[in-house]
C-alpha positions as CSV (number, residue, x, y, z in Angstrom):
1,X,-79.0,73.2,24.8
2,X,-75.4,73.3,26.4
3,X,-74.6,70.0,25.1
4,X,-76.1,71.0,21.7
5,X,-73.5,73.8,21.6
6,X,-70.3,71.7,23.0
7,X,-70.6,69.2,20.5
8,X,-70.8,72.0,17.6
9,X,-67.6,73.3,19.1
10,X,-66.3,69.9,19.3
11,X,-67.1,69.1,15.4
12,X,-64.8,72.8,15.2
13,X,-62.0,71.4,16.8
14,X,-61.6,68.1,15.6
15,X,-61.5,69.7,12.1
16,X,-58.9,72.2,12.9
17,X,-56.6,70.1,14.9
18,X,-56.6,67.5,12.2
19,X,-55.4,70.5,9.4
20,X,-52.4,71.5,12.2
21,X,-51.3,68.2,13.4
22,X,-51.5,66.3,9.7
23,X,-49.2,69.6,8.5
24,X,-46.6,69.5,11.1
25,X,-46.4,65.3,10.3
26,X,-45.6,66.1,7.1
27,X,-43.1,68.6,8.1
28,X,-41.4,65.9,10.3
29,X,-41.9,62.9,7.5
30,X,-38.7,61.7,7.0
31,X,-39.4,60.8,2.9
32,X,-40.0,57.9,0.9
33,X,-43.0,57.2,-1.8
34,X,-44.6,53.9,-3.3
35,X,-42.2,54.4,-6.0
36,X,-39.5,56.2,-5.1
37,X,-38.4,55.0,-1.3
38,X,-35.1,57.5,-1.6
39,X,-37.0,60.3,-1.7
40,X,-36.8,63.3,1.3
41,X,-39.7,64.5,3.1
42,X,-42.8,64.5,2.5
43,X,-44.3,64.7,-1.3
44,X,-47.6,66.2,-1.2
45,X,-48.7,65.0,-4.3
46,X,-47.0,61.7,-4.6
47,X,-47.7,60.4,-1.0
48,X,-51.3,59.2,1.0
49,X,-52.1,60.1,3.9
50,X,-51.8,57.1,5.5
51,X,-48.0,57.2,4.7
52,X,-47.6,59.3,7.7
53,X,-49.2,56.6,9.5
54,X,-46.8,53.9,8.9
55,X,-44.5,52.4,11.1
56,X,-41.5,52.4,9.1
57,X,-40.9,54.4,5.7
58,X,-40.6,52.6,2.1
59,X,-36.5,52.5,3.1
60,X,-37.7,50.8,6.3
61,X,-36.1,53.9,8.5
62,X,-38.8,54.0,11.3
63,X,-41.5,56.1,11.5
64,X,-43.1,56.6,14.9
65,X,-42.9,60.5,15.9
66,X,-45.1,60.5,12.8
67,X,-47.2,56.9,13.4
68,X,-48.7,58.2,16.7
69,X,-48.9,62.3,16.0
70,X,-51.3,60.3,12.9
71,X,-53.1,58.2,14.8
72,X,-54.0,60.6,17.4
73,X,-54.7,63.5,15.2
74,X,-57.4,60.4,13.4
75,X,-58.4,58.8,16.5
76,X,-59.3,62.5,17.7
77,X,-61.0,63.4,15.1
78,X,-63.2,60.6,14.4
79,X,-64.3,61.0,18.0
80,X,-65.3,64.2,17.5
81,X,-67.1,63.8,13.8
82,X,-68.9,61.1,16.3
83,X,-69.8,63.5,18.8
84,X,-70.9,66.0,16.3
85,X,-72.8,63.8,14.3
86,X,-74.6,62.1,17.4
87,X,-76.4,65.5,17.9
88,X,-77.4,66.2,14.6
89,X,-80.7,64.2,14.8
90,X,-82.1,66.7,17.7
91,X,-81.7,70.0,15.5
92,X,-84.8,68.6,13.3
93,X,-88.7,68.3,14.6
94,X,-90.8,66.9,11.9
95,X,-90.7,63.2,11.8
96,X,-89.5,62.9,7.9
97,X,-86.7,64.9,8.7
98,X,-86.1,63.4,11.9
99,X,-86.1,60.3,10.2
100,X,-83.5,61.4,7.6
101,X,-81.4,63.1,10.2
102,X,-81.4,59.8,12.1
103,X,-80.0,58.0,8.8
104,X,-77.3,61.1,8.4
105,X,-76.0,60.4,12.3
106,X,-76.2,56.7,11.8
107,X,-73.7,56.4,8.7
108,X,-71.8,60.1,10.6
109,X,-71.1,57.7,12.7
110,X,-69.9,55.0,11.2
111,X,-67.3,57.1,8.9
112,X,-66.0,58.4,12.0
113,X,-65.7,54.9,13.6
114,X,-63.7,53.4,10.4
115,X,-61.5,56.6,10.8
116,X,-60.5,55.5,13.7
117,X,-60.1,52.3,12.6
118,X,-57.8,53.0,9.9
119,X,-55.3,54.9,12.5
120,X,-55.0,51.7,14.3
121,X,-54.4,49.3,11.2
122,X,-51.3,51.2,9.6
123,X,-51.1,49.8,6.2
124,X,-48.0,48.8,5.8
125,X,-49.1,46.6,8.7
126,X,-52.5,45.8,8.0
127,X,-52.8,46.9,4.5
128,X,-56.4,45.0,4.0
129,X,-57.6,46.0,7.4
130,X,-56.8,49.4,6.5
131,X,-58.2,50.0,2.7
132,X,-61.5,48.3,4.2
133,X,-61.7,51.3,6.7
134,X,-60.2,53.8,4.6
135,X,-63.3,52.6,1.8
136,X,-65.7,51.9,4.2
137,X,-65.6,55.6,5.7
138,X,-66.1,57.5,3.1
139,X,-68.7,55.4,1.6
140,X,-70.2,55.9,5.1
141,X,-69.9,60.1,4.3
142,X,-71.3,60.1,1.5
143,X,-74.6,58.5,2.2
144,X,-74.7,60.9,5.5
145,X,-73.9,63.9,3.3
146,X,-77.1,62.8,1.2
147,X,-79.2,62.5,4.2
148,X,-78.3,65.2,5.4
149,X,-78.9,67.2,2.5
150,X,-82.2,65.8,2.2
151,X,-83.5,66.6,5.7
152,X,-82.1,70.3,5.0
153,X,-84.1,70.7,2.3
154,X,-86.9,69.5,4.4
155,X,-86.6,71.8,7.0
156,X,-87.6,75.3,6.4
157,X,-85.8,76.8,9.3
158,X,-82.2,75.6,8.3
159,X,-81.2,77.5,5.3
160,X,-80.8,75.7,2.0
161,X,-77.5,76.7,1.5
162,X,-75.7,73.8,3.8
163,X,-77.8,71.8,1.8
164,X,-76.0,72.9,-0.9
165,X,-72.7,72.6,0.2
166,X,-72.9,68.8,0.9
167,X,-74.5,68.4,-2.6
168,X,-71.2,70.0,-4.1
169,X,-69.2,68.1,-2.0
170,X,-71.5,64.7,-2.7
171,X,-69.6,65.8,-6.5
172,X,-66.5,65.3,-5.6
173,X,-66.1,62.5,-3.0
174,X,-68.0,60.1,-5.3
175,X,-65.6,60.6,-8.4
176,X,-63.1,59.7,-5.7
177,X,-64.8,56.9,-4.4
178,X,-65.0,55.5,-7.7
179,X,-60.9,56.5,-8.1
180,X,-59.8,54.5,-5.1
181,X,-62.1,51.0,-5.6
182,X,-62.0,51.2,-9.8
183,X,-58.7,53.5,-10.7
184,X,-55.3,52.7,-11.5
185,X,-53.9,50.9,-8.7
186,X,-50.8,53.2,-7.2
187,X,-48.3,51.0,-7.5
188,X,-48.6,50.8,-11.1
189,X,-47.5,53.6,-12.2
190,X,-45.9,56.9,-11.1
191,X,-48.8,58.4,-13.0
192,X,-51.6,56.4,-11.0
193,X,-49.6,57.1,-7.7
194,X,-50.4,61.0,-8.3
195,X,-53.7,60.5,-9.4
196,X,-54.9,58.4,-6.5
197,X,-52.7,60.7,-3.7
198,X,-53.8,63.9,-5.5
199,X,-57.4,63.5,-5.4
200,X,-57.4,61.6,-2.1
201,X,-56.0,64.9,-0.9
202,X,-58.5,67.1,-2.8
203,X,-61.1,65.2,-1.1
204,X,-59.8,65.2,2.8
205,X,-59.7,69.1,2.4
206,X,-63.3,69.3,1.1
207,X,-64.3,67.4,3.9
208,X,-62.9,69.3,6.6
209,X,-64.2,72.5,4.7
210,X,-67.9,71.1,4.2
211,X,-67.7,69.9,8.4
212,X,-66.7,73.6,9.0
213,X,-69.0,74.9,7.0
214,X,-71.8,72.7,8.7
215,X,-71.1,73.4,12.1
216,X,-71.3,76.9,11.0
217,X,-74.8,75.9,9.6
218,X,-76.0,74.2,13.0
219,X,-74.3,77.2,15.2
220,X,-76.7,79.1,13.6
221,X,-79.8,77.1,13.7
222,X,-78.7,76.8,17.5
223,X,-78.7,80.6,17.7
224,X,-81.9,80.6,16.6
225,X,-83.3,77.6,19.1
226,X,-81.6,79.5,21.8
227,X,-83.2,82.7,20.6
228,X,-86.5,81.4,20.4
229,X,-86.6,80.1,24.2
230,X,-85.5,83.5,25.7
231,X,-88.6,85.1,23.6
């Protein structure tokens, strides 16, 4: 049961540490955009990201304070979305939802795996490498946000309501998904620049929120294990 609860509070902090380290790297970005390289500091509608992930800026000043606080903010937290997920499969009993649970940690997984990935493959460096991971991972959520939500729904002691959370958020990563492989490439236009940043960012924060919200939801079905034993 001790593990159970450390990797809960693990899910927590890899979610919170990703919100303060990502904002003080964009306090520290030095500037530059797809389309305007000039530009000072850091743009919140107009630049990815990944941007603070790069080696070098779009005026080739270099980057690194920022390239490492990004990829250890993203290495960090895909470990921990790991962790989390890796113990999600042992909070459901009946073999259906065991089996959809299973599915949910399996592709958990692998989106926090191709976070990682995309830390290590800056994309101004490995720019393939990098929009594979970046693709590849939240594909990866949203098949485990719909397992997830399945096995929820299944399960009468976890309440429906986290279930219905990732179904909201199922909403809006998949219009997002369909942005990034089908939109307006970014370099195209200014305009398709801000659509593809702006709802990459609208996305990011929804996921932190829903894994919040969900470690909320299995703190409390913990509660309730815990309760249970001591009866």
């Amino acid at each position: 049961m001790k593990i159970k609860k450390l990797l809960i509070l693990i899910g927590i902090f890899g979610a919170i540490q990703f919100l303060v380290l990502t904002s003080y790297a964009m306090s520290i970005y030095s500037g530059g955009t797809i389309h305007n390289h000039e530009l000072e500091g850091y743009s919140f509608w107009t630049n990815y990201f990944s941007d603070l992930g790069r080696t070098h800026t779009f005026n080739g000043t270099p980057n690194w304070d920022c390239h490492y606080l990004f990829k250890t903010t993203i290495t960090v937290a895909g470990i921990c979305i790991m962790l989390f997920f890796s113990t999600l499969i042992s909070f459901f009993q009946k073999p259906f939802t065991k089996f959809l649970g299973g599915f949910a940690t399996f592709f958990g997984v692998i989106a926090g795996a191709c976070y990682i990935g995309l830390a290590w493959t800056p994309y101004n460096v490995h720019f393939y490498e990098h929009r594979y991971f970046v693709q590849a991972g939240f594909i990866a959520f949203l098949l485990m946000s719909m397992f997830y939500a399945a096995a929820i729904f299944q399960d009468e002691k976890y309440p429906n309501k986290y279930g219905w959370a990732f179904i909201i958020f199922m909403f809006i990563l998949f219009p997002q998904i369909l942005i990034m492989i089908y939109g307006p490439r970014s370099w195209s236009s200014p305009e398709a620049l801000f659509l593809q940043a702006t709802s990459q960012k609208v996305v990011v924060y929804s996921e932190i929120l829903c894994l919040l919200y969900q470690a909320i939801g299995l703190w409390v079905v913990y509660k309730k294990e815990e309760a249970a034993l001591l009866e």
